[in-house]
PLY file of the C-alpha trace (Angstrom):
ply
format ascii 1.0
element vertex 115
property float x
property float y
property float z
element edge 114
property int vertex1
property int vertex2
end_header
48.55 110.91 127.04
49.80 107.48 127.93
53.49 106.92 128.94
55.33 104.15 129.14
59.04 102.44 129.63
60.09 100.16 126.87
63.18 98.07 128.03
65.00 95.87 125.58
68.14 93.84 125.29
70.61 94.16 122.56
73.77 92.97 121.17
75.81 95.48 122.03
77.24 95.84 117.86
73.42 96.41 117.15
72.44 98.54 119.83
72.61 102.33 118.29
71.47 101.24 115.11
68.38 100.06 117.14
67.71 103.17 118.93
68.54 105.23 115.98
66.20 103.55 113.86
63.48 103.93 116.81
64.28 107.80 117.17
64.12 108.37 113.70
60.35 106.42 112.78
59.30 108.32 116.12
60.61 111.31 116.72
58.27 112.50 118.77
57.30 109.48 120.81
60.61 107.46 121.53
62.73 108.86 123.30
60.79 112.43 124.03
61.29 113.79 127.50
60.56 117.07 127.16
62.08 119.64 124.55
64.83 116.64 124.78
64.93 113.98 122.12
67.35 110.85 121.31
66.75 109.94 125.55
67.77 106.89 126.45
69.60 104.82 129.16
71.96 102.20 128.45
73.51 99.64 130.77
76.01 96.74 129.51
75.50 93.10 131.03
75.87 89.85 129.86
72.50 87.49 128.25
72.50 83.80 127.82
69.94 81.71 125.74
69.96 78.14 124.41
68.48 78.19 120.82
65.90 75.05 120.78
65.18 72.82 118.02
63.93 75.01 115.07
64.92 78.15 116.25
67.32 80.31 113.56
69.72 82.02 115.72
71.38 85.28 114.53
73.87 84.85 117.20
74.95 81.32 118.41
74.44 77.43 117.99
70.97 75.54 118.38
71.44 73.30 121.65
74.30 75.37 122.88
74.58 77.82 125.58
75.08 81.10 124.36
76.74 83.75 126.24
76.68 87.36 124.96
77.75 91.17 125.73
74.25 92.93 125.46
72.91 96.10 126.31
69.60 97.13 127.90
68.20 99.79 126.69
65.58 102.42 128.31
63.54 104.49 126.40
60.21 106.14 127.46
57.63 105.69 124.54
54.68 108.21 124.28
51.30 106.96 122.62
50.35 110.83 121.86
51.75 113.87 121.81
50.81 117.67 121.17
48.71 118.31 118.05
46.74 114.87 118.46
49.19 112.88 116.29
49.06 108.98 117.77
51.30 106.26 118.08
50.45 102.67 119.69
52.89 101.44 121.74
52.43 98.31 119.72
53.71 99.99 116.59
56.82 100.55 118.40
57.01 97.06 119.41
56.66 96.00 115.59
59.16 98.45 114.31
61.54 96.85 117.61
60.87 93.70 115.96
62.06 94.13 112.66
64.85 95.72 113.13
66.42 94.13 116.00
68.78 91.34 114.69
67.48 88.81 116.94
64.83 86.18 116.51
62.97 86.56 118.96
63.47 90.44 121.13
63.20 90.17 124.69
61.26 93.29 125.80
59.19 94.54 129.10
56.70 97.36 129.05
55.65 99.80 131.81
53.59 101.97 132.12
53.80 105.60 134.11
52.09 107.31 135.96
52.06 110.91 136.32
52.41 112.34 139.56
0 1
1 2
2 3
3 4
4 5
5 6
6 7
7 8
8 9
9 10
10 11
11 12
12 13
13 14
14 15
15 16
16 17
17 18
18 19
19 20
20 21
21 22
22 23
23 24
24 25
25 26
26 27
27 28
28 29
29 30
30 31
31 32
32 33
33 34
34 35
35 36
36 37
37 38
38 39
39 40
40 41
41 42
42 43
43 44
44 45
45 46
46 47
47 48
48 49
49 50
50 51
51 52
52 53
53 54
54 55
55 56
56 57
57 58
58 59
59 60
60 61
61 62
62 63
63 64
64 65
65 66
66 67
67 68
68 69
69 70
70 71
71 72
72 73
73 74
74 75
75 76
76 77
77 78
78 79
79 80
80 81
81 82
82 83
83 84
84 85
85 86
86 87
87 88
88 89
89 90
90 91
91 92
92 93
93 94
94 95
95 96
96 97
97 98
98 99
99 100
100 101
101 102
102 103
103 104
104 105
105 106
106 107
107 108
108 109
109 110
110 111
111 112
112 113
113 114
């Protein structure tokens, strides 16, 4: 089974419709720690972007700096689970993508390691 650690940044308005979304299209891969589900950690910061020339912004002005509340978000992401049902990481990422209000989602993936 491969583990990993999806991290993303959110608008804080958007954030639990996000991860709700996520925990619902996977229950048994986001979010799964165990016989726990709905796992996450969240911790509140502030992002800034410039949108560029062409860019469609959801949230501020192209060629102005943009300052906003956002929240990152923690989630461990399982590409299989008991009974041999699979998930790619990637279709996470896709499913991330399209519901996440933002143009473009700034993401990281790790992956764990058992020890």
């Amino acid at each position: 089974m491969s583990r990993f650690k999806l991290v993303f940044f959110s608008p804080v308005p958007s954030t639990q419709r996000v991860l709700q979304h996520l925990f619902a299209t996977f229950p048994r891969h986001v979010g799964r720690i165990g016989l726990y589900g709905g796992c996450a950690f969240v911790t509140r910061g502030t992002g800034q972007f410039m949108p560029l020339e062409g860019a469609s912004p959801a949230i501020g002005t192209v060629g102005a700096q943009e300052y906003v509340e956002e929240d990152r978000v923690e989630v461990v992401v399982s590409e299989t689970y008991e009974g041999g049902e699979r998930v790619e990481m990637r279709c996470v990422l896709d499913v991330l993508k399209k519901v996440h209000p933002y143009e473009e989602v700034a993401y990281d993936v790790y992956r764990l390691e058992d020890f």
